[in-house]
C-alpha positions in Angstrom: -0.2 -12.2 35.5 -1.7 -14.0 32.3 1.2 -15.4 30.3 0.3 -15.8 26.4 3.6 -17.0 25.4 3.1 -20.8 25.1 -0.9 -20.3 24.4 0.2 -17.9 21.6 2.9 -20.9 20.2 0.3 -23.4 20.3 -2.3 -21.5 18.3 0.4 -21.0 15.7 1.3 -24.8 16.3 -2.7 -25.6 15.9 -3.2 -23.2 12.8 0.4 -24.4 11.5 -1.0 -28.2 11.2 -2.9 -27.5 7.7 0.3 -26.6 5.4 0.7 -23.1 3.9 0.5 -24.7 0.4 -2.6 -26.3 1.4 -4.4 -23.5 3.0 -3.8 -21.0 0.0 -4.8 -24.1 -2.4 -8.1 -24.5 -1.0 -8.4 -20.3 -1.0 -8.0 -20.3 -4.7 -10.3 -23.2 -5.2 -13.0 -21.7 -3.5 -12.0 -18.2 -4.8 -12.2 -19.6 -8.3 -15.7 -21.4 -8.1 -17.3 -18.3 -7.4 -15.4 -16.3 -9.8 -16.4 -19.4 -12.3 -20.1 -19.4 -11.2 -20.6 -15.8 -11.4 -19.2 -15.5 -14.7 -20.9 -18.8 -15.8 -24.8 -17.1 -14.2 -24.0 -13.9 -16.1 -23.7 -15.6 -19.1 -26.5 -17.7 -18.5 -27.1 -19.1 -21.7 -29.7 -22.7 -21.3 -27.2 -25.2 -22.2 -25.2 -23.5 -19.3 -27.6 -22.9 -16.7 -28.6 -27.0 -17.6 -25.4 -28.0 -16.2 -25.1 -25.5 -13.3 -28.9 -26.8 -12.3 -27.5 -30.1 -12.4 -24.5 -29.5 -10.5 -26.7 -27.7 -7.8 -29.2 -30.2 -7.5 -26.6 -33.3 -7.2 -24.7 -31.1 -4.5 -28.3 -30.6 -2.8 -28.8 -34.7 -2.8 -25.6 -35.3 -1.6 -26.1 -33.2 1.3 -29.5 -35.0 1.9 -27.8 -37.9 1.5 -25.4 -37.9 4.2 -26.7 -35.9 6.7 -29.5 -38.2 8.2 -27.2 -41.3 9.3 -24.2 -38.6 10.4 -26.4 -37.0 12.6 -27.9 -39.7 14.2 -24.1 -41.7 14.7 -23.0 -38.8 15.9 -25.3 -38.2 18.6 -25.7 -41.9 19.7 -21.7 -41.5 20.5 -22.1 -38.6 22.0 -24.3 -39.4 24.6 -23.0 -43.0 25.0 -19.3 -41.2 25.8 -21.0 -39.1 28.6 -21.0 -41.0 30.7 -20.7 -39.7 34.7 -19.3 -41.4 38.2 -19.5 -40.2 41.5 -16.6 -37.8 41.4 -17.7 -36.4 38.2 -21.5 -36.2 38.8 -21.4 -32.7 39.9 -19.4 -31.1 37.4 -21.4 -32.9 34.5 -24.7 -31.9 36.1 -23.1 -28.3 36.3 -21.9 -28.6 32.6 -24.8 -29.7 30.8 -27.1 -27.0 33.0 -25.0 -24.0 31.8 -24.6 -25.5 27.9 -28.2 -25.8 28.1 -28.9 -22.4 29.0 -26.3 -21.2 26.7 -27.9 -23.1 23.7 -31.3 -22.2 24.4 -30.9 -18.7 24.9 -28.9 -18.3 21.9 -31.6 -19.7 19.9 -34.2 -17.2 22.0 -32.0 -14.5 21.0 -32.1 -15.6 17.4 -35.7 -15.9 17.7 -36.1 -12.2 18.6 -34.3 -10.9 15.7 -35.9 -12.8 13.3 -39.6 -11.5 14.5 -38.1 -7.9 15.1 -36.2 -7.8 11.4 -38.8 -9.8 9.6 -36.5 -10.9 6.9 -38.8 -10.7 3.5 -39.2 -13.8 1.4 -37.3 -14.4 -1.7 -38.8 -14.7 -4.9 -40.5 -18.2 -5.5 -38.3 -18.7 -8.3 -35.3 -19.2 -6.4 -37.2 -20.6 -2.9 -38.3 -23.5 -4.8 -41.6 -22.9 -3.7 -43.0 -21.9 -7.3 -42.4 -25.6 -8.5 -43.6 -27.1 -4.6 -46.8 -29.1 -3.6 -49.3 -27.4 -1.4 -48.6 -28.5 2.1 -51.2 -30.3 3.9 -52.6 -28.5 6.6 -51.5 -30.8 9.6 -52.0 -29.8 13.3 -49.0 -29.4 16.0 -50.6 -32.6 17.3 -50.3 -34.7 14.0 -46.5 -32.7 13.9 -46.0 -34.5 17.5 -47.5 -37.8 16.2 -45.6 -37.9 13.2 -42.4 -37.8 15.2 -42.9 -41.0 17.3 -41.5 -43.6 15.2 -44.1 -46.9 15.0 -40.9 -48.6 12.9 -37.4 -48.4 13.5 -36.0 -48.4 9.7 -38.5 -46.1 8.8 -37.5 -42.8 9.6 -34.3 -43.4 7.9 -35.7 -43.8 5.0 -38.6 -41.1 4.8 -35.6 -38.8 5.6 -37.8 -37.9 9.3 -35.0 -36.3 11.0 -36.9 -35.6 14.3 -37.8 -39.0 14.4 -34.2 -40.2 13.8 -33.2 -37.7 16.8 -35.8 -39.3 19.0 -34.5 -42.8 18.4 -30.6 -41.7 18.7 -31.7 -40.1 21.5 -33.0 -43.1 23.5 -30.4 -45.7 21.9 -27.6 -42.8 23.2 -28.6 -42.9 26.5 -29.3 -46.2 26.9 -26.1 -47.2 26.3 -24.6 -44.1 28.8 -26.7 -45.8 31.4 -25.6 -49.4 30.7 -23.0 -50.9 32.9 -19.5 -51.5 31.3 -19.4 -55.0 29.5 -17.7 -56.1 26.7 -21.1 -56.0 25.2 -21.5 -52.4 25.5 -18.0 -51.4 23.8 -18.3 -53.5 20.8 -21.9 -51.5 20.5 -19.9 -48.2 21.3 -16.7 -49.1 18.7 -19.4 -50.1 16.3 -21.3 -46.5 16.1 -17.8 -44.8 16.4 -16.8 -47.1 13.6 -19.6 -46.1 11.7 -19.2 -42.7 12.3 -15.6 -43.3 11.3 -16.9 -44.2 7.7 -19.4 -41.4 6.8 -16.5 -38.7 8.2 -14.3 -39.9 5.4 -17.6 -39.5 2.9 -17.8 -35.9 3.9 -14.3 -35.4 3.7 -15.1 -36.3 -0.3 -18.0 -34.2 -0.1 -15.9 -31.7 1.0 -12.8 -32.1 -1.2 -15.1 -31.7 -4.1 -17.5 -28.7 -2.4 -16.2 -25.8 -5.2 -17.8 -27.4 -7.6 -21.3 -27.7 -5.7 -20.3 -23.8 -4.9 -19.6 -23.2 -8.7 -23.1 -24.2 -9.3 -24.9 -22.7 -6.9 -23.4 -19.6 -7.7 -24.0 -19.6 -11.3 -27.6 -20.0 -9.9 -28.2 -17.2 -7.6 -26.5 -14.5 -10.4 -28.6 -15.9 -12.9 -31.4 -14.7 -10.9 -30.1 -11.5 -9.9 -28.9 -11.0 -13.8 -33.3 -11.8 -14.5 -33.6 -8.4 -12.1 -34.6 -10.2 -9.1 -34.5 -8.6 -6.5 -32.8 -10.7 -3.1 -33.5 -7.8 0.1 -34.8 -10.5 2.1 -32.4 -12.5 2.0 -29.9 -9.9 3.1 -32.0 -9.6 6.1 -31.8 -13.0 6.9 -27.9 -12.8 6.8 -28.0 -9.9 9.1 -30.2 -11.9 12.0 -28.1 -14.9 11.5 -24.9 -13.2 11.7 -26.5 -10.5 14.2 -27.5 -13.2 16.5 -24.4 -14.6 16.8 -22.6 -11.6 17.3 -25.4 -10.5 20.4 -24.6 -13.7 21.9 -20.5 -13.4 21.8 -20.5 -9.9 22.8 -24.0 -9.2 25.0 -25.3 -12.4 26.7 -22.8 -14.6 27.5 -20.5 -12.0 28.8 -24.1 -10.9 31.0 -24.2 -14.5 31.9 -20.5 -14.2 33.2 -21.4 -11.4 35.2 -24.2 -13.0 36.8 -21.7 -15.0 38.0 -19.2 -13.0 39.2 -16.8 -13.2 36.5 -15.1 -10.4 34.5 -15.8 -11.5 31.2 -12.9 -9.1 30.2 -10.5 -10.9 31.6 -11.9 -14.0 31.0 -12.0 -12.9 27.0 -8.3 -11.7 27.4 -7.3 -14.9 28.5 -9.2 -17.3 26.3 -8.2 -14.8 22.7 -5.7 -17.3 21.1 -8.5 -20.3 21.3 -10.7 -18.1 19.9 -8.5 -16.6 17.3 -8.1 -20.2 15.8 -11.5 -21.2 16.1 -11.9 -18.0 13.6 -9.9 -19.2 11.2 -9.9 -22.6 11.4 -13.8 -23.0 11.5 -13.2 -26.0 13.8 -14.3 -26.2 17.8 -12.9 -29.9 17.9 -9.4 -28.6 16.4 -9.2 -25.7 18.6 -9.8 -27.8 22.0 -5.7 -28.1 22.7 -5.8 -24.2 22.5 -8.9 -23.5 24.6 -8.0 -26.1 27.4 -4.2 -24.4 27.3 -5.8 -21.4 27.4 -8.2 -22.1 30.2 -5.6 -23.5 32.4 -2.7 -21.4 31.6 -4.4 -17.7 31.3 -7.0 -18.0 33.8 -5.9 -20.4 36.0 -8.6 -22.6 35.4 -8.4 -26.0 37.5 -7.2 -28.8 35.3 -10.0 -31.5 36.9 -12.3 -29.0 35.0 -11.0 -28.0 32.0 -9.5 -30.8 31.0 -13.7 -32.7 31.3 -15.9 -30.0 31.0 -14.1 -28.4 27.4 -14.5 -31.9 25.6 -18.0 -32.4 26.4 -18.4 -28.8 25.6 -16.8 -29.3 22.5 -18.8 -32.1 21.3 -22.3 -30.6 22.6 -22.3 -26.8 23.2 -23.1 -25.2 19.7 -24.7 -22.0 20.3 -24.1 -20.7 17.0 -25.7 -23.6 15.3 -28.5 -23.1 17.4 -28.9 -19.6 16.0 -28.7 -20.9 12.8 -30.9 -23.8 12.3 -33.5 -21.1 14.0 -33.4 -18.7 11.7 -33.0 -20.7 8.6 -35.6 -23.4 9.0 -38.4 -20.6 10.1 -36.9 -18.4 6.8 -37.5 -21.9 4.7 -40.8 -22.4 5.9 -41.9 -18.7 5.7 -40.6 -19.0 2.2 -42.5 -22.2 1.9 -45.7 -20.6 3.1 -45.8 -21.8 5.8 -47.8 -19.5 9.0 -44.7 -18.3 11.5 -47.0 -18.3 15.0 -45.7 -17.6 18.1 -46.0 -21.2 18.8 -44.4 -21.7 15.5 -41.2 -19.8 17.1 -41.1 -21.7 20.6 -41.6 -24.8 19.3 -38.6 -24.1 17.1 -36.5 -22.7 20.2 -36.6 -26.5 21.3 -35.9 -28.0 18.4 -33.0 -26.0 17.7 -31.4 -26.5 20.9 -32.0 -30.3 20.7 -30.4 -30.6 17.6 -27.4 -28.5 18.2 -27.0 -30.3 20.8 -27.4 -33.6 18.3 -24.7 -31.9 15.6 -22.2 -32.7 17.4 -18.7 -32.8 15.5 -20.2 -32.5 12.3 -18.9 -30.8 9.3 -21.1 -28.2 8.1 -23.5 -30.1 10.3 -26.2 -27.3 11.0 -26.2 -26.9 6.6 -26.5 -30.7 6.3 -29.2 -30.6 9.7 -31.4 -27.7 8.3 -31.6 -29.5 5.3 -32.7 -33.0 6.4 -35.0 -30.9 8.8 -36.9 -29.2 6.1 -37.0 -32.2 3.8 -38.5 -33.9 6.6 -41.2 -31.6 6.3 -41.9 -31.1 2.5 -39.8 -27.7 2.7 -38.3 -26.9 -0.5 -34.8 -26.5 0.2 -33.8 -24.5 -2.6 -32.5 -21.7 -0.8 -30.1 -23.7 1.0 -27.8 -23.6 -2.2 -28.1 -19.3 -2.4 -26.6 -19.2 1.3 -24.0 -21.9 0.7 -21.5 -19.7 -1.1 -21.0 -17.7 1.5 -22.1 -20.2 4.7 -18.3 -20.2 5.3 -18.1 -16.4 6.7 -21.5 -17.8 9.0 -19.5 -20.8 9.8 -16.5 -18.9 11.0 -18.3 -16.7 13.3 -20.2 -19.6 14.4 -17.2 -21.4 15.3 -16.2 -18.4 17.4 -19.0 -18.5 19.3 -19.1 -21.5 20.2 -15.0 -21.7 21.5 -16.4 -18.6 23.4 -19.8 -20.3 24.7 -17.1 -23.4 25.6 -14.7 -21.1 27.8 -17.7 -19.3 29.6 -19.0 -22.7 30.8 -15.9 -24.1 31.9 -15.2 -21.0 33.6 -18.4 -20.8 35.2 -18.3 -24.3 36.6 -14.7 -23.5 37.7 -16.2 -20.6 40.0 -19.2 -22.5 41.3 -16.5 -25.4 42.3 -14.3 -23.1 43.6 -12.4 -24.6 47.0 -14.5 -28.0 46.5 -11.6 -29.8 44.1 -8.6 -31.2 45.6 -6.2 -33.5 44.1 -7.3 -36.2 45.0 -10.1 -36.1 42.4 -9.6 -37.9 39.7 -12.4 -37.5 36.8 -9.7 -37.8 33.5 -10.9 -41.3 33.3 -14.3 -40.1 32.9 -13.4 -37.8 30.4 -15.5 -38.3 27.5 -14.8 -38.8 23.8 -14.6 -35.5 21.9 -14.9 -34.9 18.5 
């Protein structure tokens, strides 16, 4: 019989962390930076539209800013933490086969919706394309050249985020691979360190992000106040939050099926985990509700939950997938760019790869899409019309993913089931999470 009582009291313990006073402080702020930028856009006179332009674009830079070294710390650690021994080996290899197929197929399914939709493009006022260089017509060969790095500084600094990805990558798992010396952990605590450091920078970002919203509001009504007319975009909110919502409700429960799990019960069980992931907007914060819920609800053996969740957690983000999908090939169909069938696979893997690269990010599929596009001469305009209202996106996404997490680690539980005994011991291989 599922007991929710002491799930339920940690979800309210979880939510409870971030004081009331807080929470409804940060509500108003928000509230009132897009009350102040719609209000600001109506009016629209120059001298207000100069400032609101300037607040946009220094928001836009800031995001540029941060997101290339973020990314790339935080996938370095990522991989180095995942380490695996020969009691763990076959849950991990278990693990990172169904996150993988979760990942992917979200993006597939994002992929879909996007050709069947067709979201129209934006005026180029707003896309940034008006005021944008021709692209040079490059191949998918030069595309592949381009992203093997001949200098290791240089990606950094062109802002070549799959490039930066490719050498995280390799420095990631060569350190997962390297045999525990005191070498290898001041490498490890040095990365982590690092990481350390930009989190607190975003934190700032973040602290000051009603302002950026203020300004990027005051943009988008000015346009819409000029009779521009935005049904593309509306589109494009309806894959993106469409795909998400296909994957929560259609294919992973499918998957579950497959099997031979009742994803009813299973979605019974896991509800307070994702219930705070909701609100919250936070897989990392949720993980002492999910793992509670995992083990307490649905009887879910501890040797699994308690390695599979964190590693889930950190790399399983099947709503960023979705996202960085749909809103890079929206950019670059904006940007003129030809959407190909190839154009759309290609993007399947890069998606999944750098979903699974975002890991424990804030707002890290925003700050990736943008470092993606810029990498590619996209203007990245647009990015500042779906901020103000990336945090509904975000929330969902969050959900899915706390969903996505549970179905693995249930999953693996049933594929293991009767091959754990207690006298496995994998905690100590338990990775970092975010």
């Amino acid at each position: 019989m599922v007991n929710n009582n002491s799930v339920d009291k940690l979800s309210r313990n979880i939510l409870n962390n971030i004081p009331k006073k807080q929470r409804i402080k940060t509500a108003v702020f928000y509230v009132s930076a897009l009350i102040a930028g719609g209000i600001m856009g109506y009016i629209g006179t120059e001298s207000i539209m100069a400032v609101m332009n300037f607040i946009a674009s220094v928001f836009t830079r800031l995001f540029s800013f941060i997101a290339v070294p973020i990314i790339a710390l935080a996938l370095i650690t990522t991989l180095a933490k995942l380490g695996k021994d020969s009691k763990s080996g076959t849950i991990f290899r278990y693990t990172i086969f169904y996150t993988l197929l979760t990942t992917i197929v979200a993006a597939a399914v994002a992929a879909a919706l996007f050709v069947v939709l067709s979201p129209e493009n934006v005026p180029a006022e707003i896309s940034g394309a008006a005021d944008a260089p021709k692209a040079i017509p490059t191949t998918y060969l030069d595309h592949i050249l381009n992203v093997i790095p001949n200098n290791i500084l240089q990606p950094f600094v062109a802002g070549n985020v799959l490039s930066v990805l490719l050498i995280a990558a390799a420095i990631g798992m060569a350190l997962a691979i390297m045999p525990k010396t005191e070498q290898k952990e001041t490498v490890v605590k040095l990365f982590t360190g690092l990481q350390d450091i930009l989190f607190m920078i975003i934190h700032w970002i973040l602290a000051i992000l009603p302002i950026g919203i203020m300004g990027f509001t005051a943009q988008l009504v000015h346009e819409l106040e000029g009779g521009i007319l935005l049904d593309g975009l509306t589109t494009y909110f309806t894959v993106v939050v469409g795909a998400n919502l296909l994957q929560m409700f259609v294919v992973l429960p499918l998957i579950m099926l497959a099997r031979g799990l009742n994803p009813i019960v299973v979605a019974r069980g896991m509800l307070p985990a994702i219930t705070v992931a909701l609100f919250s907007k936070s897989s990392a914060g949720t993980l002492p509700v999910t793992i509670a819920s995992a083990e307490d609800n649905l009887g879910v053996n501890k040797k699994v939950s308690r390695f599979v969740l964190p590693i889930c957690t950190t790399i399983n983000m099947n709503g960023c997938a979705a996202f960085i999908l749909v809103t890079s090939l929206y950019l670059m169909q904006n940007a003129g760019f030809e959407i190909t069938a190839f154009t759309i696979i290609s993007w399947l893997f890069i998606s999944t790869i750098a979903a699974v690269g975002n890991a424990g990010v804030p707002m890290g599929c925003y700050f990736l899409t943008i470092s993606l596009m810029s990498s590619m001469n996209v203007p990245v305009a647009l990015m500042g019309v779906i901020l103000p209202v990336y945090a509904v996106i975000d929330m969902i996404e969050t959900a899915v993913n706390v969903w996505s997490d549970a179905t693995v680690a249930n999953i693996v539980n049933k594929r293991l089931e009767g091959r754990l005994d207690d006298t496995d011991d994998i905690n100590n291989a338990t990775p970092m999470h975010a």
